[in-house]
Backbone bond lengths (Angstrom), bond angles and torsions (degrees), N, CA, C in turn:
res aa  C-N    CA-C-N  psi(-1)  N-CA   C-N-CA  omega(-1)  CA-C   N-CA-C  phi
1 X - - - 1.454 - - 1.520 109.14 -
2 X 1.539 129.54 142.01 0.656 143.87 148.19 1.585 139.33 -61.16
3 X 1.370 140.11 124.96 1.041 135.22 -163.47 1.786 111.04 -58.76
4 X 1.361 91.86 -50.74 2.196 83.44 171.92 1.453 115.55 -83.42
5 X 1.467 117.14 39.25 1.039 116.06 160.66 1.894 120.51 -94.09
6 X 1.678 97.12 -20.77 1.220 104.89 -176.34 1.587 103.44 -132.42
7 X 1.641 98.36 178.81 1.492 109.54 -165.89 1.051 98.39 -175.16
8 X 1.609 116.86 154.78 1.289 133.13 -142.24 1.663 112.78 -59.95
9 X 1.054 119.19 125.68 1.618 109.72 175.99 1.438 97.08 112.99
10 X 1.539 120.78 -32.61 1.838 107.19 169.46 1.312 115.50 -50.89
11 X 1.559 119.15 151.41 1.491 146.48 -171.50 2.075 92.86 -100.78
12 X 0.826 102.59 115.50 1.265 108.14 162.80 1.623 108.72 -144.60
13 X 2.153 112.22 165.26 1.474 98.94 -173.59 1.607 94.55 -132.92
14 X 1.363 103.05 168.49 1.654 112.96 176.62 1.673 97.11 -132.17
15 X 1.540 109.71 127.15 1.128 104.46 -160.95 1.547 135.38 60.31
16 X 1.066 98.28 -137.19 2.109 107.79 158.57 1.642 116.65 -81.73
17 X 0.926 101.02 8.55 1.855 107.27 -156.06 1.576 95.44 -99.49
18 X 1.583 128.43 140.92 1.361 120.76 160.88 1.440 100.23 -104.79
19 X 1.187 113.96 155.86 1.326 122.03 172.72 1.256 105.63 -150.54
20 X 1.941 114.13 158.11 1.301 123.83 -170.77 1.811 112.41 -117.55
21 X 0.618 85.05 122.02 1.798 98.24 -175.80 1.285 90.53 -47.43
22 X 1.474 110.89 133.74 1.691 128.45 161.12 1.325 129.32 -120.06
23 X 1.895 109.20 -1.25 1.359 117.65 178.38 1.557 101.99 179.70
24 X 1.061 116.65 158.88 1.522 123.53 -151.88 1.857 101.37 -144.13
25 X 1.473 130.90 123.98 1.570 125.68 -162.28 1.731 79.17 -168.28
26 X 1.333 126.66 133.00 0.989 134.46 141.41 1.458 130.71 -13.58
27 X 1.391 105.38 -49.67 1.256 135.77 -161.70 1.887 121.25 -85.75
28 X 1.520 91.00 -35.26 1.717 108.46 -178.96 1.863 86.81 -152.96
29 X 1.622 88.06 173.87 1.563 102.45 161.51 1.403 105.77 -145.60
30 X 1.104 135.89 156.86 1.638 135.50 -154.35 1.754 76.94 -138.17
31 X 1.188 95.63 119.81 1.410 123.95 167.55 1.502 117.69 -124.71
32 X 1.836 122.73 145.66 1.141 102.93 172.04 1.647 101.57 -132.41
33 X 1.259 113.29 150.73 1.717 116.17 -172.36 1.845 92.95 -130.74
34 X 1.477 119.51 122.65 1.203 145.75 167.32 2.209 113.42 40.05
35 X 1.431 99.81 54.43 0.917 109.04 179.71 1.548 147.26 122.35
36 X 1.454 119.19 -73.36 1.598 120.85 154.76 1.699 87.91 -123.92
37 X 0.946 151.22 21.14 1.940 147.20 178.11 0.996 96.63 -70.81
38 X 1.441 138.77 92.99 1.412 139.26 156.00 1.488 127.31 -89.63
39 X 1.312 120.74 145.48 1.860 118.55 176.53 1.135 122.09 -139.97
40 X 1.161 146.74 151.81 1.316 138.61 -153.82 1.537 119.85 -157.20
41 X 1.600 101.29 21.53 1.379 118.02 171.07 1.481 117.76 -122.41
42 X 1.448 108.53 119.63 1.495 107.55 -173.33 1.578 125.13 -78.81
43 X 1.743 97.91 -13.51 1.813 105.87 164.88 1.460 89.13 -85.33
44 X 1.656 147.20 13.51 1.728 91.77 137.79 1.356 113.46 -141.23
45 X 1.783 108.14 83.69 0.834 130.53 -155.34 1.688 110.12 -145.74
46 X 1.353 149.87 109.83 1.565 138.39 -141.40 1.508 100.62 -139.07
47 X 1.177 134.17 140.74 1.696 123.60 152.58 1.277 121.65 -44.27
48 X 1.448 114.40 157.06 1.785 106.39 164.47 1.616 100.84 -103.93
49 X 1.169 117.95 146.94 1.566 139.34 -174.24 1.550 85.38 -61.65
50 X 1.377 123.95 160.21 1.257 138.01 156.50 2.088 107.51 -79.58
51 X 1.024 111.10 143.23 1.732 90.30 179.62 1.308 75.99 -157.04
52 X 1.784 112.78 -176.34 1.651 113.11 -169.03 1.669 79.39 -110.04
53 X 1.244 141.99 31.54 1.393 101.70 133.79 1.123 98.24 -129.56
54 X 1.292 139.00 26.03 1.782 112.27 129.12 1.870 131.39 -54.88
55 X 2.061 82.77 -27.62 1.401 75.55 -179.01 1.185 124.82 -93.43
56 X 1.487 126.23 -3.46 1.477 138.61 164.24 1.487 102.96 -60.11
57 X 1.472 125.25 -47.33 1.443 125.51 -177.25 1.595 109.99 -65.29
58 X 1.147 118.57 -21.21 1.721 125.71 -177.34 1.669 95.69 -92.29
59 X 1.364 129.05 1.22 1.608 131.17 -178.40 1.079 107.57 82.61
60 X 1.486 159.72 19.01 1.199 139.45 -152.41 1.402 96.20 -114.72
61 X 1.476 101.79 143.30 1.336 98.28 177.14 1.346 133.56 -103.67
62 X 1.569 131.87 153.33 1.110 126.12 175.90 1.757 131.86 -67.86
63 X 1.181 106.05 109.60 2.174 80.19 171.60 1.519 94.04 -133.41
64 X 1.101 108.00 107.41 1.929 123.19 166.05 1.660 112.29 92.12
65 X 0.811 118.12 -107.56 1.817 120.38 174.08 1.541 122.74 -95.24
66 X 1.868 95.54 2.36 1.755 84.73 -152.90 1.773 87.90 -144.57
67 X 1.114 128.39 172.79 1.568 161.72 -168.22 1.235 120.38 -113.52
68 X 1.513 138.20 95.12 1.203 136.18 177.80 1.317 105.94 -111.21
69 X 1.520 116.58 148.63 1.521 114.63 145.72 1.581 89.95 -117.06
70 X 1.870 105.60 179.29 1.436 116.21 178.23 1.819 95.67 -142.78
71 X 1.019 72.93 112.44 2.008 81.71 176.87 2.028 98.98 -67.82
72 X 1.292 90.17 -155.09 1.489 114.23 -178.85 1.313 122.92 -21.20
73 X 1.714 108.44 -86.91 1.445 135.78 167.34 1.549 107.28 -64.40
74 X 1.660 94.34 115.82 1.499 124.65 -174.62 1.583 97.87 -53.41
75 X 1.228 134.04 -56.31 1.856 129.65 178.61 0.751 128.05 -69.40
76 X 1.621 122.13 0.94 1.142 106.83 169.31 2.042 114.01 -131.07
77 X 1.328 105.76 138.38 1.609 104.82 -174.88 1.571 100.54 -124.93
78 X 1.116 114.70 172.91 1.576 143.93 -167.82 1.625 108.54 -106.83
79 X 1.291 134.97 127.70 1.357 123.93 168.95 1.823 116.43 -122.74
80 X 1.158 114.43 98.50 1.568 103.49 167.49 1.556 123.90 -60.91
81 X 1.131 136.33 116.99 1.630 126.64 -177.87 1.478 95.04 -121.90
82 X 1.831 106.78 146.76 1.117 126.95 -163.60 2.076 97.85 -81.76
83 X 0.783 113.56 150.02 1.421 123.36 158.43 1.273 112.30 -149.91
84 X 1.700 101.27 161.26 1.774 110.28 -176.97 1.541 120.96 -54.04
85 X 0.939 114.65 141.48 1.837 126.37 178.43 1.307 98.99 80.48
86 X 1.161 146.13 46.28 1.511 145.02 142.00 1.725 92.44 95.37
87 X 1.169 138.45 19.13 1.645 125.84 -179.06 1.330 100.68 -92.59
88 X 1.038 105.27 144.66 1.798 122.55 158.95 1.426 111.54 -112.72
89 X 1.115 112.25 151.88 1.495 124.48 -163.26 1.847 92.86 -128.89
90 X 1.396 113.96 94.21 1.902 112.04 157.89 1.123 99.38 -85.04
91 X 1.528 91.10 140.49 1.558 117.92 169.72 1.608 99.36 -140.02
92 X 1.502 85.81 161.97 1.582 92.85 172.07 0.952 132.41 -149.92
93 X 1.395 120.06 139.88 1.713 131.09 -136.48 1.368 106.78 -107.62
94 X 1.289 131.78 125.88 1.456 132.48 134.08 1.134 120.59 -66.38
95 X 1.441 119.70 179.51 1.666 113.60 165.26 1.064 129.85 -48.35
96 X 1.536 119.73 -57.36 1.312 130.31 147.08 1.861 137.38 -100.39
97 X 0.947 94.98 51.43 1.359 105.68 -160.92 1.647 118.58 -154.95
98 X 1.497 130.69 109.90 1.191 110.15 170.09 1.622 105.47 -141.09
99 X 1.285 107.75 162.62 1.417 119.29 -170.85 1.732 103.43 -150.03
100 X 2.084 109.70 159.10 1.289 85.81 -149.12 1.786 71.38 -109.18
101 X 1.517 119.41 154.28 1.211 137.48 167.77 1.847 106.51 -83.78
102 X 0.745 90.44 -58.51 1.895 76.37 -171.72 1.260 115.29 -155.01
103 X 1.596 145.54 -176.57 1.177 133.04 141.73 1.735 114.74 -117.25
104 X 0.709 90.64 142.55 1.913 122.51 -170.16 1.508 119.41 -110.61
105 X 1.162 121.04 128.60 1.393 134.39 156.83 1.574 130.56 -110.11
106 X 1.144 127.18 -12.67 1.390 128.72 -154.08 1.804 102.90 -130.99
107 X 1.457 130.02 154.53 1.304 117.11 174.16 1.268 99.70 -83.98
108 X 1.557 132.90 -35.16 1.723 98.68 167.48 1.221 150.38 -84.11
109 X 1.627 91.69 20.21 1.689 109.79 161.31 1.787 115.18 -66.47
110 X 1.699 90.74 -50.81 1.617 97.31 -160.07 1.395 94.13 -77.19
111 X 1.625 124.43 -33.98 1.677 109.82 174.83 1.460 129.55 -47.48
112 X 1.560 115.33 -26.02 1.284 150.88 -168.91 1.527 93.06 -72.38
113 X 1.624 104.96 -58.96 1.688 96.98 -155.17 1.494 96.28 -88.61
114 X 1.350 135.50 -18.94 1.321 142.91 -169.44 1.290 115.47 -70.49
115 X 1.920 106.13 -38.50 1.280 109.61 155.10 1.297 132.94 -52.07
116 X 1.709 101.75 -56.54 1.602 106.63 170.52 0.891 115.12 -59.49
117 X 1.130 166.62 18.26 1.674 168.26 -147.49 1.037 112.82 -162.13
118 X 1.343 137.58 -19.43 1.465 137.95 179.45 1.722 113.55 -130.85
119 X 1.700 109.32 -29.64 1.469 109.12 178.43 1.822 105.84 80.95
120 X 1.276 114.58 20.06 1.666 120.90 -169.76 1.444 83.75 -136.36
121 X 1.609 110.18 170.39 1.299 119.71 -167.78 1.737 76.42 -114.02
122 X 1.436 118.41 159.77 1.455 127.46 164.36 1.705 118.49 -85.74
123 X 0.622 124.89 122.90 1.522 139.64 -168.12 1.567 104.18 -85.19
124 X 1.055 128.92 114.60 1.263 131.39 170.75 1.709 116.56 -137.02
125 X 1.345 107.79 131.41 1.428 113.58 -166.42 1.668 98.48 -100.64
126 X 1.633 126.67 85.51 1.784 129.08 150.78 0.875 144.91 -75.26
């Protein structure tokens, strides 16, 4: 991983371990895992895969093959859809209308865009 790939409040893991980014430097990344566990090396440091129960733990709900939340504005919702090799494909729906925003693999991709898209941090219980 790259350092401008993440930003403060991303979920990333080392090993079995999740940890939450607490500071972001080219140079190091200050992560913390269940209390004072600090690390400061970004080779050992990995994304977490997106999977549908990361995204049940982030609240999102299921309806048919795919994962929506709906921010603010009642017409319009968000859809994660599963594809082969761990990608998700968001798109986003009007009533009648949808178009696809990006494809994604990692939870601090979608925390990234969830932010940009809503202006709220995503809440996820790991």
């Amino acid at each position: 991983m790259n350092y401008n790939e993440v930003r403060f409040g991303n979920w990333v893991k080392s090993g079995d371990h999740f940890f939450k980014i607490k500071g972001v430097n080219p140079d190091w990344a200050i992560f913390l895992h269940r209390g004072d566990d600090w690390c400061t090396d970004w080779m050992l440091i990995d994304p977490i895969p997106l999977t549908p129960e990361i995204l049940e733990k982030a609240g999102f709900e299921k309806d048919g093959d795919y994962f929506f939340f709906q921010p603010m504005l009642e017409n319009i919702h968000y859809r994660l859809i599963e594809f082969p090799e761990g990608n998700w494909i968001v798109s986003k729906g009007f009533i009648n209308y949808n178009h696809e925003l990006r494809v994604i693999k990692y939870l601090h991709q979608l925390q990234n865009l969830y932010f940009a898209l809503t202006g709220e941090e995503l809440e996820i219980n790991l």
